[in-house]
C-alpha positions as a LaTeX table, in Angstrom:
\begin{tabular}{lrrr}
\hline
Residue & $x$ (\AA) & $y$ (\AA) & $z$ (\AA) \\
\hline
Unk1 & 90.86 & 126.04 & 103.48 \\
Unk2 & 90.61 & 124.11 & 106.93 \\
Unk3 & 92.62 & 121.20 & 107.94 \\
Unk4 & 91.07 & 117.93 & 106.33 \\
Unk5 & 91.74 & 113.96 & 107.77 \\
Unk6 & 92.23 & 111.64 & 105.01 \\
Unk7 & 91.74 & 107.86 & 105.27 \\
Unk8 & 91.62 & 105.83 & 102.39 \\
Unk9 & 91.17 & 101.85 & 102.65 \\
Unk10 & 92.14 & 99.54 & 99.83 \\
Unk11 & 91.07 & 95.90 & 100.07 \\
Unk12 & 94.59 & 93.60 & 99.82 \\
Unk13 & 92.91 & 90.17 & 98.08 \\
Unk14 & 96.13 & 88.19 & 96.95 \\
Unk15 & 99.54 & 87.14 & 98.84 \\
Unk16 & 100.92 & 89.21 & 95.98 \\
Unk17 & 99.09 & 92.47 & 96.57 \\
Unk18 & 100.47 & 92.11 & 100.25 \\
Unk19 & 103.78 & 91.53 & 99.07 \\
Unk20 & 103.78 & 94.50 & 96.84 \\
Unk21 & 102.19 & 97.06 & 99.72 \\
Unk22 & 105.39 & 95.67 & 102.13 \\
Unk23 & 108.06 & 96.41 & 99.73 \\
Unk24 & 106.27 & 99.95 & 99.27 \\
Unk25 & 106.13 & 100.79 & 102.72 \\
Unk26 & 109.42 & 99.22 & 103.93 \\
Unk27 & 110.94 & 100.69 & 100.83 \\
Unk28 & 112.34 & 97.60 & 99.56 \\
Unk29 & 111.77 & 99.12 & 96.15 \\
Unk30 & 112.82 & 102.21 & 94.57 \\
Unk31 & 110.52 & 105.06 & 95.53 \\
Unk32 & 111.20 & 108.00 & 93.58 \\
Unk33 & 109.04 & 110.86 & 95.94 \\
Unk34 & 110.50 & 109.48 & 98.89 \\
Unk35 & 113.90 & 111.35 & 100.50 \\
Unk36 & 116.48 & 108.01 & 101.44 \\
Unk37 & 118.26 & 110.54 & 104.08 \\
Unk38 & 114.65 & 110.60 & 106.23 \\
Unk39 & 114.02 & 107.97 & 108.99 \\
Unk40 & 110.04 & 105.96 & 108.87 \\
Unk41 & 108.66 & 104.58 & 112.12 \\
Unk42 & 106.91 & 101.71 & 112.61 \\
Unk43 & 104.25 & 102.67 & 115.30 \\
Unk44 & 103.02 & 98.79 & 115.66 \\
Unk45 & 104.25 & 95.97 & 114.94 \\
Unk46 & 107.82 & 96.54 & 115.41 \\
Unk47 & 108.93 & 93.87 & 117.41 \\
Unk48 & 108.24 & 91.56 & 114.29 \\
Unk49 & 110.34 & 92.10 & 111.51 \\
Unk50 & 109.13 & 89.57 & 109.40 \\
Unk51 & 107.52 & 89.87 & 106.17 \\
Unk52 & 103.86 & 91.30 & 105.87 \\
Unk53 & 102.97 & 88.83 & 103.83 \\
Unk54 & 104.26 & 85.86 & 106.79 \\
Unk55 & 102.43 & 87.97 & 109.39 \\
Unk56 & 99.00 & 88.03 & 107.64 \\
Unk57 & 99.26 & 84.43 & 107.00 \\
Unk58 & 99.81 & 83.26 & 109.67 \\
Unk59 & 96.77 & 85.46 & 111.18 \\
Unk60 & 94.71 & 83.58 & 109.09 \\
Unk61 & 95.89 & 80.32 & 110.39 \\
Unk62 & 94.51 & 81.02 & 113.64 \\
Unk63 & 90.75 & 80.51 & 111.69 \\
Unk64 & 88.71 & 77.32 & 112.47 \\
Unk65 & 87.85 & 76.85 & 109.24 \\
Unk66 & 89.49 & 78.37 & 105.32 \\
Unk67 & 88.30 & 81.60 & 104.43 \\
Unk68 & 86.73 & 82.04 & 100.98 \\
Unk69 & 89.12 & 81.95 & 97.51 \\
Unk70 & 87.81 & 85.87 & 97.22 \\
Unk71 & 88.05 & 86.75 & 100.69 \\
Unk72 & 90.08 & 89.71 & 101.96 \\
Unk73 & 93.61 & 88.72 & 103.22 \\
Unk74 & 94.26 & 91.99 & 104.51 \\
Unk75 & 93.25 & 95.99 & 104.20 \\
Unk76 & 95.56 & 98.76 & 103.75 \\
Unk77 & 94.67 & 101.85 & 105.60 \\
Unk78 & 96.40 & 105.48 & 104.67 \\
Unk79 & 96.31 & 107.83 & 107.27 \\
Unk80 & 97.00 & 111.55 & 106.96 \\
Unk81 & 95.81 & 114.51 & 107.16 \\
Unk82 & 96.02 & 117.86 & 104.78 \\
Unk83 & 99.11 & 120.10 & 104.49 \\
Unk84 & 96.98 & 123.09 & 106.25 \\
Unk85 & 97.06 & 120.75 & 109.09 \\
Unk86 & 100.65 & 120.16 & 109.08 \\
Unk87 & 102.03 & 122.83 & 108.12 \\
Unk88 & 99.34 & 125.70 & 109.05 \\
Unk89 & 101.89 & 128.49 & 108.77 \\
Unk90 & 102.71 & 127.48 & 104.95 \\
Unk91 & 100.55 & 125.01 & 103.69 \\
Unk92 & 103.18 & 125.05 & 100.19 \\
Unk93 & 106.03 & 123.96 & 102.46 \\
Unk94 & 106.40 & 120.59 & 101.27 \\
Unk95 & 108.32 & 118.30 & 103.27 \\
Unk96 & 108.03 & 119.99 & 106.48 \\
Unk97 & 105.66 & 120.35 & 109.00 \\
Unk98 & 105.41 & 121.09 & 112.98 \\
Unk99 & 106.87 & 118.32 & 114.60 \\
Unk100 & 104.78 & 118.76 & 117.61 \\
Unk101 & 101.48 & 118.42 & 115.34 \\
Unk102 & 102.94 & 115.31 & 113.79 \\
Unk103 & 103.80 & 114.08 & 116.93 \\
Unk104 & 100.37 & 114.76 & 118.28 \\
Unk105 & 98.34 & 113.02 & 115.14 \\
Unk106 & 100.67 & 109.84 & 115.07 \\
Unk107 & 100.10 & 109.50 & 118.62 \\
Unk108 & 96.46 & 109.31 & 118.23 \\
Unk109 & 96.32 & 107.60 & 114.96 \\
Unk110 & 98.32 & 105.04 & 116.18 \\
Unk111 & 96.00 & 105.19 & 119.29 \\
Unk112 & 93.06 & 104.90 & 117.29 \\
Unk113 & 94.29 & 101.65 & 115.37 \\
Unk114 & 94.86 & 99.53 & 118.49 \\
Unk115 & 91.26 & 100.71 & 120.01 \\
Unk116 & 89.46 & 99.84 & 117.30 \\
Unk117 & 91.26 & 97.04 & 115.69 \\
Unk118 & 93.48 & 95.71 & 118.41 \\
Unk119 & 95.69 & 92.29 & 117.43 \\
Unk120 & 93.94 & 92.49 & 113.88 \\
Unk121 & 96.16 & 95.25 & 113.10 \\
Unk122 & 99.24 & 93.94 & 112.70 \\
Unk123 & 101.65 & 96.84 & 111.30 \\
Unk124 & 101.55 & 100.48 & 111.23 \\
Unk125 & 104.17 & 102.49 & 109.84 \\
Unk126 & 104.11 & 106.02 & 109.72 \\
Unk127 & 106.30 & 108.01 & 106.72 \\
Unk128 & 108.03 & 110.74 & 106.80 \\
Unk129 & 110.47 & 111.27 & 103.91 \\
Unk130 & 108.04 & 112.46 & 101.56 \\
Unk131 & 106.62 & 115.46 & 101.17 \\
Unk132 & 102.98 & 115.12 & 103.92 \\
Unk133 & 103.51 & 112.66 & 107.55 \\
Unk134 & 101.52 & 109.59 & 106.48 \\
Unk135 & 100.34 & 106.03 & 108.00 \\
Unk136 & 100.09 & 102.63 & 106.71 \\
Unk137 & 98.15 & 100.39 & 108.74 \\
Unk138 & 97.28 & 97.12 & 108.02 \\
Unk139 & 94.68 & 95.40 & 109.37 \\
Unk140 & 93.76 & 91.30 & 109.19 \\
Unk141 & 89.87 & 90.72 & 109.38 \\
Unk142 & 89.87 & 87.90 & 111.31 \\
Unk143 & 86.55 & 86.69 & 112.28 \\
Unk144 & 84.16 & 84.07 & 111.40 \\
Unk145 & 83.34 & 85.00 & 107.87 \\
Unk146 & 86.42 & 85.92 & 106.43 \\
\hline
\end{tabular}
């Protein structure tokens, strides 16, 4: 099988979906696949330690006008790619991986956020104590219809 990239986007419509993605991804709750001895690193956004949910707020403060009650507050992008990728020696080798590969793709992932979303994405963390290297990104669509 070749190497596949995976992105999936899921739309964050509620101050409580936000909340619940943070404490995911900072691992403010129990996550039972993840290994506590294994460092994450936050790729953007680091110098604000604040809560998600405070950051994308007060993005959206920055509108001229409200946005809609069903507008989206925020997105959610997972970045990864497939174990072949990773690990193209032994794709069944979970939890580790050529660090020069992972090095290479969270380079350009993270290089790829800030070109194409700039300021609107305001966090990107990239995991590695589970079993593939991922990314969460998330990005705040500011703009005039939000």
């Amino acid at each position: 099988m070749s190497p596949l990239t995976i992105l999936r986007i899921e739309k964050l419509k509620t101050f409580g979906n936000v909340a619940g993605s943070d404490d995911h991804v900072t691992r403010n709750r129990e996550t039972p696949n993840a290994d506590p001895t294994k460092e994450n690193v936050r790729l953007i956004g680091g110098e604000d330690e604040r809560a998600l949910e405070e950051i994308v707020k007060e993005k959206i403060s920055t509108l001229k006008h409200r946005p809609r009650h069903d507008a989206v507050l925020c997105t959610e992008m997972f970045l990864s790619a497939s174990p072949e990728y990773f690990r193209p020696g032994d794709p069944s080798l979970s939890g580790q991986w050529s660090n020069e590969r992972m090095q290479q793709w969270a380079i350009a992932s993270r290089d790829w956020l800030a070109q194409n979303y700039g300021s609107k994405c305001v966090r990107a963390e990239l995991h590695l104590d589970e079993s593939t290297p991922h990314i969460h990104a998330y990005i705040v669509p500011v703009n005039e219809k939000t």
